[in-house]
C-alpha positions as CSV (number, residue, x, y, z in Angstrom):
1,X,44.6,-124.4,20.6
2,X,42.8,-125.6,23.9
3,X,43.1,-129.2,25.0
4,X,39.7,-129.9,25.6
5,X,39.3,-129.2,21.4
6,X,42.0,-132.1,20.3
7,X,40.1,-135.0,19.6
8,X,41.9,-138.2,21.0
9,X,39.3,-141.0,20.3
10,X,40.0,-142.7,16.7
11,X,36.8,-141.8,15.5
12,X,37.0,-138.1,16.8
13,X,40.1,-137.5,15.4
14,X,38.9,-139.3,11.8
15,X,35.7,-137.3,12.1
16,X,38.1,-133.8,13.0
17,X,40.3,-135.3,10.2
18,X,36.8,-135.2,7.8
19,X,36.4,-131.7,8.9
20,X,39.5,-130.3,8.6
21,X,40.4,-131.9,4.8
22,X,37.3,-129.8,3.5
23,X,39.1,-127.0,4.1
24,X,41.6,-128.3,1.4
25,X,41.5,-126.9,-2.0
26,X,42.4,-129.9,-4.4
27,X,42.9,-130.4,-8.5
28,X,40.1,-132.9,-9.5
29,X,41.8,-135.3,-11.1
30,X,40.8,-138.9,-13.2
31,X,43.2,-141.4,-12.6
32,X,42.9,-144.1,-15.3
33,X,44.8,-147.5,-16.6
34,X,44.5,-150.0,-19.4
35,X,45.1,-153.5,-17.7
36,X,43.8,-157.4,-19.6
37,X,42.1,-155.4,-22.6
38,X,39.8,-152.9,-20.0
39,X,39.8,-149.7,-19.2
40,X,39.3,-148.2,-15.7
41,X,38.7,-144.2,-14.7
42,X,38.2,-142.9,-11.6
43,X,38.3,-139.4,-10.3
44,X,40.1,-138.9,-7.1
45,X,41.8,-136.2,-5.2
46,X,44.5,-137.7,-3.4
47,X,47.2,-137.1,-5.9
48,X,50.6,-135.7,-5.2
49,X,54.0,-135.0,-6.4
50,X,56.7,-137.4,-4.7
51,X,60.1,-136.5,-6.1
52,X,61.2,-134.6,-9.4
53,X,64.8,-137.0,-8.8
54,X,63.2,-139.6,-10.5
55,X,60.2,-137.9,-11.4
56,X,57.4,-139.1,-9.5
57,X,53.8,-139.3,-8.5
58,X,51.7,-140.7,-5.8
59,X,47.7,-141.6,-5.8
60,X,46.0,-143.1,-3.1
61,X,43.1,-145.3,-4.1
62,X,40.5,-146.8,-2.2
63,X,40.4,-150.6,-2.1
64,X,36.7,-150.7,-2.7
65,X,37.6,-148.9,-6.1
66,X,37.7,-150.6,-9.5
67,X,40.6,-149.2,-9.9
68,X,42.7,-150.9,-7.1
69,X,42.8,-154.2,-8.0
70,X,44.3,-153.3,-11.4
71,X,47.3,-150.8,-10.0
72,X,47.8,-153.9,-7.2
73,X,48.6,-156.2,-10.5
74,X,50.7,-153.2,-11.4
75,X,48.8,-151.6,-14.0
76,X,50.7,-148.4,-15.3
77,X,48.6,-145.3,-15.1
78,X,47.7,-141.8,-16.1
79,X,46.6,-139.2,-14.0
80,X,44.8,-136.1,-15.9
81,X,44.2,-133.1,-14.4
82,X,40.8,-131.8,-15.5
83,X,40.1,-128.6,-16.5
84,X,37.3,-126.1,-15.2
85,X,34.8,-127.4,-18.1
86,X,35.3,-131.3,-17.5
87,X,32.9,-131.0,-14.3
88,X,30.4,-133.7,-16.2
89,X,33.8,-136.5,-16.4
90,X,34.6,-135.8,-12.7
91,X,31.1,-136.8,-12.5
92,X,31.0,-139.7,-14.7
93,X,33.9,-141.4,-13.3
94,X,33.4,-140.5,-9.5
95,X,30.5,-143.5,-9.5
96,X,27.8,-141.6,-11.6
97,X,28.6,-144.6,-14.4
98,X,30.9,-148.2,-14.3
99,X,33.6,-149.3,-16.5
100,X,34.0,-148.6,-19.8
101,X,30.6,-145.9,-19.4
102,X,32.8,-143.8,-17.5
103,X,34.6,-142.8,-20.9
104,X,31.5,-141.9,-22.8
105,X,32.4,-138.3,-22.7
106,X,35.4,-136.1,-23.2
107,X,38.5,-137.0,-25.7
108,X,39.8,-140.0,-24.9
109,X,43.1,-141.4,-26.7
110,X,45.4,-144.3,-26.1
111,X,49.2,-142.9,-25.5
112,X,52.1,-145.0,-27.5
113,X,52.7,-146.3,-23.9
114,X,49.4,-147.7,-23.5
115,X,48.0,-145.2,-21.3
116,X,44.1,-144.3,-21.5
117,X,44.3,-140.5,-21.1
118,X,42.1,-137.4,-21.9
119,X,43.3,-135.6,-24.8
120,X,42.0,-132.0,-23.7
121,X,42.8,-132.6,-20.2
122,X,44.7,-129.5,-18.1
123,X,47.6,-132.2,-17.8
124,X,48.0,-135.9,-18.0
125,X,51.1,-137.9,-16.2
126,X,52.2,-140.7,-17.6
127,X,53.4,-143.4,-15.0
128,X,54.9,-146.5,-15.0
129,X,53.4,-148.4,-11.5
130,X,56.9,-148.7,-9.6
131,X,56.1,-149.0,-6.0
132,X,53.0,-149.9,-3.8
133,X,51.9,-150.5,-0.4
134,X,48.6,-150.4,1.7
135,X,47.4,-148.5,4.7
136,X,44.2,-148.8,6.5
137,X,41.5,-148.7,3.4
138,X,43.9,-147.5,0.7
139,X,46.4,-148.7,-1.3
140,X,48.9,-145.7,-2.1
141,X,50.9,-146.5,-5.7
142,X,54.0,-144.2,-6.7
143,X,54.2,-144.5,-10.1
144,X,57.9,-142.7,-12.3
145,X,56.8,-140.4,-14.7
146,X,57.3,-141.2,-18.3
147,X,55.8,-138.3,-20.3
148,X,53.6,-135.4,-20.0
149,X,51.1,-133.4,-21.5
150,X,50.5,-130.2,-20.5
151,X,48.0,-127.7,-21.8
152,X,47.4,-123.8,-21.5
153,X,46.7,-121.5,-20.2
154,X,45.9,-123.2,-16.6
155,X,42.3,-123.8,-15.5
156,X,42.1,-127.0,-13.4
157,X,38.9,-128.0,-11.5
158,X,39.1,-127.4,-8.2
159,X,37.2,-129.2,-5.5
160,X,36.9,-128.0,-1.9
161,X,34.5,-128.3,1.2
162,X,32.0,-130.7,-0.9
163,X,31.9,-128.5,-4.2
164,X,33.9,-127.9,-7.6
165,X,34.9,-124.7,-8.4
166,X,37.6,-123.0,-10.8
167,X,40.8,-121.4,-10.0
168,X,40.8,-117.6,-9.0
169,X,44.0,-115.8,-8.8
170,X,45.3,-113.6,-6.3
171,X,47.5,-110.7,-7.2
172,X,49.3,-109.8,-4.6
């Protein structure tokens, strides 16, 4: 790469940073919790595994979010993997709708832990809120995972470069 193309200035490199993450294909996920009798759902990207020794998972959530304060009291949480044909939730809970609206569509249930999870999603994680800290405008929560459900065959929602899509296998 030439030189003169690395940006150096914090908001050239954020800006390259920008860029350069739409290139990302990502699961579209909806990370939600159950914290003083109310639910909260929010669809997010920034979702990864940590460590199968203990099992583990880490989100990253905005602290402008509804969501943050409740993972900051530490809130367990749920992260559900959507499928292809839950487009219209990734909506819903992406700021299209607030609170308890953002679970007006799609199968929701309440897992024996206490988890608010979607019944038909591609996967849902069950986590119990171990570990936080904060970083610049996010608060990144690892949370051990308890259970999972996982459905087939495997069809997640995909969003990339500003748009969902679905999966399309290579053979190769």
């Amino acid at each position: 790469m030439p030189t003169d193309a690395v940006a150096t200035d914090k908001a050239d490199i954020a800006a390259a940073l920008r860029k350069g993450l739409r290139s990302l294909a990502k699961a579209v996920v909806v990370i939600t919790c159950h914290h003083e009798g109310q639910r909260f759902a929010m669809t997010a990207t920034a979702v990864s595994e940590l460590s199968m020794d203990p099992p583990s998972m880490l989100i990253c959530v905005n602290r402008s979010a509804s969501l943050f304060a409740p993972l900051s009291e530490g809130a367990d949480f749920c992260i559900n993997i959507l499928t292809a044909r839950q487009l219209e939730i990734s909506s819903l809970c992406a700021g299209r709708e607030k609170g308890e609206a953002r679970f007006a569509i799609g199968d929701w249930r309440c897992s024996p832990l206490g988890h608010a999870y979607l019944a038909d999603a591609q996967a849902s994680f069950f986590c119990r809120n171990v570990a936080n800290t904060r970083f610049g405008t996010h608060g990144v929560f690892i949370g051990e995972v308890q259970a999972v459900l996982d459905l087939s065959p495997i069809d997640p929602l995909v969003y990339m470069d500003g748009r969902y899509g679905g999966f399309a296998a290579v053979s190769g």
